[in-house]
DRENLOVO-660273 format. One record per residue (C-alpha): residue in one letter; x, y negated, z negated. Coordinates in steps of 0.1 Angstrom, whole numbers, plus 5000, padded with zeros to 4 digits. Last residue first. Layout:
aXYZ ...
END
This chain:
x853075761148 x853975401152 x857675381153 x859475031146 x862974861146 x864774571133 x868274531144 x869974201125 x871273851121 x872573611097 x873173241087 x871773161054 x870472861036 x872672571025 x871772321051 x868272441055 x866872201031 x869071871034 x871071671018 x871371880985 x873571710959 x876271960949 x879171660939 x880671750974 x877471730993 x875071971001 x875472121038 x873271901062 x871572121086 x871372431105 x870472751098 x870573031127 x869073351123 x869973631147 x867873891163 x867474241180 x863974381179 x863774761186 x860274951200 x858075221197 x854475351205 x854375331246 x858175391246 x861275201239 x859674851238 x863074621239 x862174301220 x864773991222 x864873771194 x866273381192 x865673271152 x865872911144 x866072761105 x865672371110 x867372051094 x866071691105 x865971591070 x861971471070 x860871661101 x862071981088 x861672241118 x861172551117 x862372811150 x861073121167 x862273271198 x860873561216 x862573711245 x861274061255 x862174341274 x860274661287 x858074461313 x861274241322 x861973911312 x858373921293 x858873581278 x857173461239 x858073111225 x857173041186 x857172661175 x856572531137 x857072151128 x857572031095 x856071751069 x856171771031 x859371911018 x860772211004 x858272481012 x857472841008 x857672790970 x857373120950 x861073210950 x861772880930 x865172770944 x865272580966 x863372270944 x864071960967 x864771640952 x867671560968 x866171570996 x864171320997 x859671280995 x859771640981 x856871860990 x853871930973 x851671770996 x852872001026 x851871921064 x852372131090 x852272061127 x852072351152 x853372461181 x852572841196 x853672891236 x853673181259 x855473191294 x853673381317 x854573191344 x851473031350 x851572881312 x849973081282 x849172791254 x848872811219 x847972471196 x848172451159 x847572151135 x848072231101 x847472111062 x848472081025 x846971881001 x847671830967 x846571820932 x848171710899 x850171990878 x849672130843 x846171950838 x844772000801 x841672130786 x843472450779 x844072770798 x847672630816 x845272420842 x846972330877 x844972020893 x842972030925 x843972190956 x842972060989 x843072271023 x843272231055 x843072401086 x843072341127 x843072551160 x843272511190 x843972791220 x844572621251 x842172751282 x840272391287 x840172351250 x839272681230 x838372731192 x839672751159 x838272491128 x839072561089 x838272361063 x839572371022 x838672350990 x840772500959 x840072470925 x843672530909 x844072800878 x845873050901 x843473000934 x839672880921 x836872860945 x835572700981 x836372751013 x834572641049 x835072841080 x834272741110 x834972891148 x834472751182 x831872551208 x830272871213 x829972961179 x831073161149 x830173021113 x832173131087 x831373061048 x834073141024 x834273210982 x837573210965 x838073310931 x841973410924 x844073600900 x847473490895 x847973320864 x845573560843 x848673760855 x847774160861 x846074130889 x842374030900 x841773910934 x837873860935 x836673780968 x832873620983 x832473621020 x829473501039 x829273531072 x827473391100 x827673481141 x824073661138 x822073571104 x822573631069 x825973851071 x826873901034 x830774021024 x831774110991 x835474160979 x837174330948 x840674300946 x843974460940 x846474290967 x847474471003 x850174341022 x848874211057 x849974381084 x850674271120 x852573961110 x856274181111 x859773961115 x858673701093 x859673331107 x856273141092 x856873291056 x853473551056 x850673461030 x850273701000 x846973550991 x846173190997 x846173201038 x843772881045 x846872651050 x847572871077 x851472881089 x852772991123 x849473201137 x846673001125 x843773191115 x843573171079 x841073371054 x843573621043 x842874001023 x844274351027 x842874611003 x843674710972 x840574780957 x837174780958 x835274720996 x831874560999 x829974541030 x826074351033 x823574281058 x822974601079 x824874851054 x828674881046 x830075071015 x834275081014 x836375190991 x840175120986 x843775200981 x846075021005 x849674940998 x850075240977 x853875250965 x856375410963 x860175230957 x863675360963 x866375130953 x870475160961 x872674890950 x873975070917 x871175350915 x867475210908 x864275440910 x861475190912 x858775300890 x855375380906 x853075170917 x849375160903 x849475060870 x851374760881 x848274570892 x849474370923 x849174020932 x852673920918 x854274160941 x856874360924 x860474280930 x862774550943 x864074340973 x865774110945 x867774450936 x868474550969 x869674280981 x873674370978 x873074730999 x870575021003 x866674970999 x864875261006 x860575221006 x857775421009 x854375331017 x851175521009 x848275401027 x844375521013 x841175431030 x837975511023 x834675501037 x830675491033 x828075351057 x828175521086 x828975811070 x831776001047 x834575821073 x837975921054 x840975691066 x844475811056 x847075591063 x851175701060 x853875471058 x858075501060 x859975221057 x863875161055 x865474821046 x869274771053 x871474541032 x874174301039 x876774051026 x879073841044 x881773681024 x881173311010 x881572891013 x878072901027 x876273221030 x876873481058 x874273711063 x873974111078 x870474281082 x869674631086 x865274671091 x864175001094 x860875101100 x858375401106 x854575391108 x851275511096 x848075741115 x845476011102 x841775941103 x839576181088 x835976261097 x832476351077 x829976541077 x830676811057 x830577141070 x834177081086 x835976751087 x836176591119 x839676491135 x841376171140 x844576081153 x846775771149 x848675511169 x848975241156 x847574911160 x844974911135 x846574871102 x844674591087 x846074201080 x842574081089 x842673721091 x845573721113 x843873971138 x845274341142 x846574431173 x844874641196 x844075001190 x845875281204 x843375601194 x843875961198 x841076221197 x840876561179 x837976801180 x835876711212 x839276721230 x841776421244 x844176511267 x847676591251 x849576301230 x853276231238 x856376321224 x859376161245 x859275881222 x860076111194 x863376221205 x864275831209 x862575771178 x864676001162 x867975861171 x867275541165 x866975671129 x870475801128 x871375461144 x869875291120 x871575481088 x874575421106 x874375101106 x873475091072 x876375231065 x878275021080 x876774701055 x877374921029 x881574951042 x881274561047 
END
């Protein structure tokens, strides 16, 4: 209780500042600096562009640099089954730098700071398993306190007519559904995460080919420090009038992988559709690990006359568990317990400052679900302070510890996130 104060206290301290902050505003634009808001970054895209951020030429050479980044603080409390509440607060601070040689040439650099303070800390401090660990610095540990740095973007960028290629770490997803995307192999967001708008960054090299208008052709090498990790994914996109396509094809941590992708617009209802097959698992020899799988979504979005947004969509899992009580809840790297599930996010401007955003998973198979109410209080044009609370419900495992459901053990909890875009 005492950490989980102080990480109240660490919020409010930080509440604090954005208040004084929101009252700073950018002057009129000049020929030498100019502020940007741009619009929120796409799924697929996972890039930083919906902050605020100034940008100013750099003399006798040419070229321009883009300054921008963001605050955060996340302090959450949880009650597990049959325990004492725990809690831990998550402070961010990022920076991007954007350097714009030519029309052609560019890089971008984002340095992120982290401060961990309570009884997570320790599994918060775990390094990405798409990252090359030459590039992060050591953790700096002190009972349940952690401070991590680390670049979440470190890249370069050359661009001509036809072609782009970008080295480095750099954000990188093929899906477009907004729950879940079947298509998202690297670093994929859990379907209730607090923050979609950027995608972590992973070491890779990626090649992108535009033959014709409305056609791409993108070819990506993610290449960490596990042979067991890296992937080989190669996607064609064809946009049209009738909708999107995108068709995959490679090798995702020793599995082929081939999937379909459709997103498009029915009578003003967003649809959209994935799937994806993965073959079988191979351990460097001529022999199968695992045995392939499926996994696939059906997603619909729809604004309704009051305003009132709505995001359903049907997932399906191959590798799930047929019962319950053979679900595996405890590998970190499993998203996923059982094999069919429904996703729904509501969005309602009570007020045009306030919010109300709920968010809920369903397990078809068990009837358990995890659902998160969330009300969003925009402080100022460039800040604002979610307030939420996780619900789990579900069958709690039974007296002899067999599971009965997958959400019936998990966590209840809640929390203050907030953001400053600066």
């Amino acid at each position: 209780m005492k950490k989980l104060m102080m990480g109240l206290r660490v919020w409010l301290f930080f509440l604090l500042l954005i208040c004084i902050f929101s009252l700073i505003t950018p002057g009129q634009e000049t020929a030498a600096y100019q502020w940007s808001f741009g619009e929120e970054s796409g799924e697929a895209s996972g890039e930083p562009q919906n902050f605020q951020s100034i940008t100013a030429p750099v003399p006798a050479t040419g070229s321009s640099l883009t300054l921008g980044g963001h605050f955060e603080s996340l302090t959450l409390a949880r009650k597990l089954p049959h325990d004492d509440y725990q809690g831990f607060t998550d402070t961010q601070i990022r920076f991007d730098v954007a350097v714009t040689f030519s029309e052609s040439f560019k890089l971008a650099y984002s340095q992120v700071a982290d401060l961990l303070a309570g009884e997570n800390a320790q599994v918060l401090n775990a390094q990405s398993p798409f990252d090359l660990p030459n590039l992060d610095a050591a953790p700096i540990n002190e009972e349940d306190i952690v401070v991590k740095l680390h670049p979440d973007r470190l890249n370069v960028n050359w661009e001509s007519e036809k072609f782009s290629t970008t080295i480095g770490r750099q954000a990188i997803g093929f899906g477009n559904l907004l729950g879940y995307s079947p298509l998202d192999l690297i670093a994929p967001f859990f379907p209730l995460a607090l923050n979609k708008d950027i995608r972590p960054g992973v070491d890779a090299i990626k090649l992108e080919y535009y033959p014709k208008p409305f056609k791409t052709v993108t070819a990506v090498a993610v290449i960490p420090a596990s042979p067991r990790n890296r992937s080989y994914l190669l996607l064609y996109t064809l946009a049209g009038e009738k909708g999107d396509f995108n068709f995959l094809l490679g090798e995702n941590q020793q599995k082929t992988a081939l999937g379909l992708g459709y997103s498009g617009d029915l009578k003003g209802m967003g649809v959209r559709a994935e799937s994806l097959f993965f073959g079988e698992e191979h351990d460097g020899s001529n022999h199968g690990t695992n045995s392939g799988y499926a996994q696939a979504g059906f997603e619909v979005d729809y604004r309704f006359r009051n305003d009132l947004y709505m995001d359903f969509e049907f997932f399906y899992y191959g590798n799930g568990a047929g019962k319950p009580r053979d679900y595996d809840l405890y590998n970190p790297q499993t998203t996923f317990a059982a094999r069919y599930y429904t996703i729904l996010s509501l969005s309602y401007d009570l007020t045009p400052i306030l919010k109300f955003s709920p968010a809920a998973i369903v397990n078809l198979r068990d009837g358990s679900m995890l659902a998160s109410p969330r009300l969003v209080y925009s402080i100022s044009d460039n800040s604002e302070v979610l307030a939420f609370i996780d619900l789990a419900i579900g069958q709690s495992p039974a007296e002899d510890g067999t599971i009965r459901s997958e959400y019936g053990s998990a966590a209840h909890g809640g929390g203050l996130y907030l953001r400053l875009f600066f």
